[in-house]
C-alpha positions in Angstrom: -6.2 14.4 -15.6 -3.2 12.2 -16.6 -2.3 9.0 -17.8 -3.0 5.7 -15.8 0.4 4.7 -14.9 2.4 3.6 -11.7 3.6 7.2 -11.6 0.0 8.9 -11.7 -0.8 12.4 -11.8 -0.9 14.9 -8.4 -3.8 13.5 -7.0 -4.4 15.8 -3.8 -3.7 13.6 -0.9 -6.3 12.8 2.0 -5.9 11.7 5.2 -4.4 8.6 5.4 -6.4 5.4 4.6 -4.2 2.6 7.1 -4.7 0.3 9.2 -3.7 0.9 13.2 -1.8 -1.6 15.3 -5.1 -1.9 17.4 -7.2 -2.8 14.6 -4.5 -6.6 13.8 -5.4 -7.4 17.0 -7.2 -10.9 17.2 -9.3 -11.7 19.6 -8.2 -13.7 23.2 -9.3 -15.9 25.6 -9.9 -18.8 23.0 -12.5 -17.1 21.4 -12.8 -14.4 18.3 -13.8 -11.3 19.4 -12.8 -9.9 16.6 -12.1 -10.1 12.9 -10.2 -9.1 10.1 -13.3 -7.4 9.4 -14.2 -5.6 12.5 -10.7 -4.9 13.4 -8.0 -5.1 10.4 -10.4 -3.2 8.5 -11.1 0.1 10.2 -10.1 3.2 9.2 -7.6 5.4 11.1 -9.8 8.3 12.4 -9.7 10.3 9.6 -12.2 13.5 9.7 -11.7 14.5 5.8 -11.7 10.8 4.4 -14.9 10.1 6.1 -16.5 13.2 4.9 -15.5 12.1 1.5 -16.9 8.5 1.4 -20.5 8.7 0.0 -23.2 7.1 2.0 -25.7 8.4 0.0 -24.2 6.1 -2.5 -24.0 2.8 -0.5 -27.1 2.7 0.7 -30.0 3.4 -1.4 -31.9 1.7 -3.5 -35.6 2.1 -2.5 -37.4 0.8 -5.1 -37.9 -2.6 -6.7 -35.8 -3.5 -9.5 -35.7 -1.7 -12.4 -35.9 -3.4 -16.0 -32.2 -4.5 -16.6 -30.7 -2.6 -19.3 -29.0 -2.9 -22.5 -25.2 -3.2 -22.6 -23.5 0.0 -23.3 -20.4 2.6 -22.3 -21.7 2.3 -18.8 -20.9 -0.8 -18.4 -18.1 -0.9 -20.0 -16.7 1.3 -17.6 -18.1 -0.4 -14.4 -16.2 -4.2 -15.8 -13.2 -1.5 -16.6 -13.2 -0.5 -13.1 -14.1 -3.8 -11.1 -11.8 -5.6 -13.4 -8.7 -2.9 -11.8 -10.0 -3.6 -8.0 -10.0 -7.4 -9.2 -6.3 -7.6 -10.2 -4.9 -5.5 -7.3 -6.6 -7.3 -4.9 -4.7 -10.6 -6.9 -1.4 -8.8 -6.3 -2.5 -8.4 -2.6 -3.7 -11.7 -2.6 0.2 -13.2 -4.4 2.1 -11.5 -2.2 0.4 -13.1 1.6 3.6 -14.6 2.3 5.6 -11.4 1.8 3.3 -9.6 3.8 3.1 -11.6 6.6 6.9 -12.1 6.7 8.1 -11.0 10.1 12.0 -11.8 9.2 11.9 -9.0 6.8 11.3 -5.0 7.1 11.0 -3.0 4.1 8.8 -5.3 1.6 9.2 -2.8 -1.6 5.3 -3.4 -2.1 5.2 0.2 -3.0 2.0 1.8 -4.3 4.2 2.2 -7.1 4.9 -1.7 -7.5 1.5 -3.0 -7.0 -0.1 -0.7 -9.5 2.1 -2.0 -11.8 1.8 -5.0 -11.5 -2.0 -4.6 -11.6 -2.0 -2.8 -14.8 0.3 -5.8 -16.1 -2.7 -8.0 -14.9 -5.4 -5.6 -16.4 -3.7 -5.9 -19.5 -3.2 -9.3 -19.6 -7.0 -10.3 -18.8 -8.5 -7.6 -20.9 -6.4 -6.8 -24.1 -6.6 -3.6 -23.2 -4.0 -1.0 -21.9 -5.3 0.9 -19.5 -2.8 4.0 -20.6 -4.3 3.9 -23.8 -7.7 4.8 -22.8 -8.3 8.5 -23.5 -7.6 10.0 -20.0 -10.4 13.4 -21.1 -13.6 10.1 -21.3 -15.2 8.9 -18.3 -13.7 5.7 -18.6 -10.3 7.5 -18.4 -11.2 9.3 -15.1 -12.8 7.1 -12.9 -9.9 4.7 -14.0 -7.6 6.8 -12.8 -9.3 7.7 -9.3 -9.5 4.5 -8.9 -5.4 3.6 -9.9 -4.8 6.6 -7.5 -7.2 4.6 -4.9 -4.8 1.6 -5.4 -2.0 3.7 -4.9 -2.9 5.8 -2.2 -4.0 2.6 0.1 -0.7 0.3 -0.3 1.4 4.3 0.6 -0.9 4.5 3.7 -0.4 1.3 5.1 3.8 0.9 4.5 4.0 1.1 8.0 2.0 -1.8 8.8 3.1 -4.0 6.1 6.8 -3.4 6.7 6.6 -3.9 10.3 9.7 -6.5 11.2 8.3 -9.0 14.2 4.8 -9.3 13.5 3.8 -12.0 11.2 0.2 -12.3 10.4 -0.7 -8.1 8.9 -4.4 -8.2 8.7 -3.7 -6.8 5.1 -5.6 -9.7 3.3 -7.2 -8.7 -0.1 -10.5 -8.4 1.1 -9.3 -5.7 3.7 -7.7 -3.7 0.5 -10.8 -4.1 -1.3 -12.9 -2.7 1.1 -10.2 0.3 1.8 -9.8 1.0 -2.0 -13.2 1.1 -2.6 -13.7 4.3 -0.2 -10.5 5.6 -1.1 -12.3 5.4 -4.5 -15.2 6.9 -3.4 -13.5 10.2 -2.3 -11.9 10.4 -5.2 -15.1 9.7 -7.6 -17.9 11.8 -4.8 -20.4 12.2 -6.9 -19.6 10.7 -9.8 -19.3 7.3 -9.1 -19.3 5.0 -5.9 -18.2 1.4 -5.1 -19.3 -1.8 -2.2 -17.6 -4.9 -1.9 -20.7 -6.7 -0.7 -21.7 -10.0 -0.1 -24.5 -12.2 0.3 -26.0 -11.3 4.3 -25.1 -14.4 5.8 -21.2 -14.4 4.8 -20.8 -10.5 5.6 -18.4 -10.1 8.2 -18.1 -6.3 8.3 -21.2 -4.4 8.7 -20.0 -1.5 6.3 -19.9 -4.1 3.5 -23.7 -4.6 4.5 -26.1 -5.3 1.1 -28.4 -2.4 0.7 -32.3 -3.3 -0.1 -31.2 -3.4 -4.1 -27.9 -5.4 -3.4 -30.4 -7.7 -1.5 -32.9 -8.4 -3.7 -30.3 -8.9 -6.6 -28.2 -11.1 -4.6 -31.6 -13.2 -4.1 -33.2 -13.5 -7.0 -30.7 -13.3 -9.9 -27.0 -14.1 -8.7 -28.1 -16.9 -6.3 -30.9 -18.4 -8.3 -30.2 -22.0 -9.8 -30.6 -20.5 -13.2 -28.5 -17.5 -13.5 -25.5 -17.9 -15.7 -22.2 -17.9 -13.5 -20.2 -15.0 -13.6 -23.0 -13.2 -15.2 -23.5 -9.8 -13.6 -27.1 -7.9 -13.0 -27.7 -4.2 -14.3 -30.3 -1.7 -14.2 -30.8 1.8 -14.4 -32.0 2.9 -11.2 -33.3 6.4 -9.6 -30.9 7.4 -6.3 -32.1 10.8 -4.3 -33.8 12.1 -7.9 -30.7 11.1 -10.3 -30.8 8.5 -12.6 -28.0 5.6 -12.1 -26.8 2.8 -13.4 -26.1 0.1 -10.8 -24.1 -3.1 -11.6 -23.7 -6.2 -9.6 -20.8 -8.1 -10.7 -20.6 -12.1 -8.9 -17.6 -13.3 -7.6 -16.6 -16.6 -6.4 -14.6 -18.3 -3.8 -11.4 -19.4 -5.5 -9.4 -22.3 -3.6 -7.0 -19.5 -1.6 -10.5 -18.2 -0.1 -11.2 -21.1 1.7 -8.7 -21.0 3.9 -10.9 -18.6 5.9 -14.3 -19.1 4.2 -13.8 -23.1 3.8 -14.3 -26.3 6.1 -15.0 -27.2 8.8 -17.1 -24.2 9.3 -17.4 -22.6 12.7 -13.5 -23.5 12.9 -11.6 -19.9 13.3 -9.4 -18.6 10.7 -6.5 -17.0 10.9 -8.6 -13.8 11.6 -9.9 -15.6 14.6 -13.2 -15.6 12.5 -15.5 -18.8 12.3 -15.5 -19.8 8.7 -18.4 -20.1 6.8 -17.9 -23.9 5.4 -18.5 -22.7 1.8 -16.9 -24.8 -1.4 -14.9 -23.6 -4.4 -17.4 -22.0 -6.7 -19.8 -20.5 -4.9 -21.1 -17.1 -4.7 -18.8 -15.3 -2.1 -18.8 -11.3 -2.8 -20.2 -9.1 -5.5 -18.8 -5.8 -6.6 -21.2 -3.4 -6.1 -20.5 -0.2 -9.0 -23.0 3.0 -9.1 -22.4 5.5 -11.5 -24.9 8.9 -11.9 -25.9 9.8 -15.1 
C-alpha cells in the first residue's frame, strides 16, 4: 500500500460507481415520486460492485447492546475514517453551485482535486496529516481504501457533473456519502464496512435503513435528553461469530441542510422530497463504522 495522497496508489478499478441520467430525474405531475434518495442515488448496474458491498456488514446486529468500551486504536481509526467521509462530503457540499452550473462543462472537480482538498480539510480539523500515518498500520490502510473511495466516486460520476444544460445534478453530499461508503466497502470487504444512517423517520433511502443495533443506539443514547452532543456510542459487538467494534458517530443538521430537511415541512425540496421540518442542531445522520477484529 502507498501513501494517502491525491495521486494514490493503483488501486484495481471496479465497475463504475455513477449516477445515470434516469436516476436525476424528479418526480412530475406536481407530486415527488421520487427523490434524491430513491433516484439520484442508485447505482449504475454494476454486477462486481454489488458483489463487493458487504451486507453482511450492514445489517447485523442481533443482540442487545454490548457494554460500551474503552477508548483505544479502534477508535481512533473509525473518527480517522468518518472524519475523511466528513470533509469530502464538505467539499461536495462547497462546491453545490459549481455543480449545478449548467453554463459550464468541464468543472475540474477531479477525484484528484477533491481529495485534496479533503486531505487539506483533514488536516486542518485534526492536526494530523493523513500522509504521515504509517501506510503498513491499519489506520494507514483503511485510510487509504477509503481516499481511493473518494477518488474513485467523483472519476465515476465526471460525466454527470460536467454535463452543460442541466442545472440541478442530484450530486448533493449526502448522495456521495452514501456512494463512498460502498465504494468503501469493496475496498475494505472484510475488514471494515461503513452506513450513513439516520434516525427511521428522516431516512429517505431504504439502503441507508438503521439495522436493530443502529436502532436501538439511535434510541436510547444519541437521541436521549442526556447524551452529550456530538458524543458517539461504541461497543464491541459479535457479527456472524467475529468480534467487532461498532461506532456510532452523531451528526447534526448544519444551516445548508435545511434547505431540504428544514421548514415548512411537507414542502418539497429541490429533490422533489417533502422536508422533514427539523431545526439546526438536531440529530440528522450518524456514521455507522464496523471494523472486525
Amino acid at each position: 500500500m502507498t501513501r494517502v495522497s491525491p495521486t494514490l496508489s493503483p488501486t484495481p478499478r471496479r465497475a463504475p460507481v455513477a449516477l445515470s441520467r434516469r436516476d436525476r430525474t424528479p418526480g412530475v405531475g406536481g407530486r415527488a415520486q421520487v427523490s434524491a434518495a430513491r433516484t439520484a442515488t442508485r447505482l449504475r448496474a454494476a454486477p462486481l460492485a454489488v458483489a463487493l458491498v458487504v451486507p453482511a456488514a450492514l445489517g447485523f446486529a442481533r443482540g442487545a447492546l454490548a457494554a460500551p468500551t474503552p477508548v483505544g486504536k479502534d477508535e481512533v481509526i473509525a473518527e480517522s475514517l468518518a472524519e475523511m467521509v466528513r470533509d469530502a462530503r464538505t467539499v461536495i457540499s462547497n462546491n453545490q453551485e459549481l455543480i449545478n452550473n449548467p453554463e459550464l462543462g468541464d468543472k475540474h472537480l477531479t477525484g484528484a482535486k477533491v481529495l485534496a482538498d479533503a486531505v487539506a480539510l483533514y488536516r486542518k480539523n485534526t492536526g494530523v496529516d493523513p500522509e504521515a500515518i504509517d501506510p503498513n498500520s491499519r489506520k494507514g490502510r483503511l485510510l487509504h481504501a477509503m481516499t481511493s473511495a473518494i477518488v474513485e466516486v467523483m472519476d465515476d460520476n465526471q460525466v454527470t457533473i460536467n454535463e452543460k444544460g442541466t442545472g440541478f445534478k442530484g450530486f448533493i453530499p449526502a448522495v456521495f456519502g452514501r456512494l463512498v461508503s460502498e465504494a468503501f466497502n469493496g475496498l475494505a470487504v472484510g475488514e471494515a464496512a461503513l452506513k450513513i444512517t439516520a434516525p427511521p423517520d428522516l431516512v429517505r433511502n431504504r439502503k441507508a435503513r438503521p439495522d436493530a443495533w443502529e436502532t436501538e443506539v439511535i434510541a436510547t443514547k444519541l437521541l436521549s435528553p442526556d447524551w452529550p452532543k456530538g458524543e458517539p456510542y461504541s461497543a464491541v459487538v459479535s457479527i456472524d461469530g467475529r468480534s467487532a467494534y461498532r461506532i456510532a458517530v452523531p451528526e447534526y443538521y448544519r444551516q445548508s441542510c435545511l434547505t431540504c430537511h428544514g421548514t415548512p415541512k411537507g414542502a418539497l425540496d429541490i429533490t422533489g422530497y417533502p422536508k422533514e421540518g427539523r431545526k439546526l442542531g438536531d440529530l440528522g445522520g450518524v456514521m455507522s463504522i464496523v471494523l472486525f477484529r
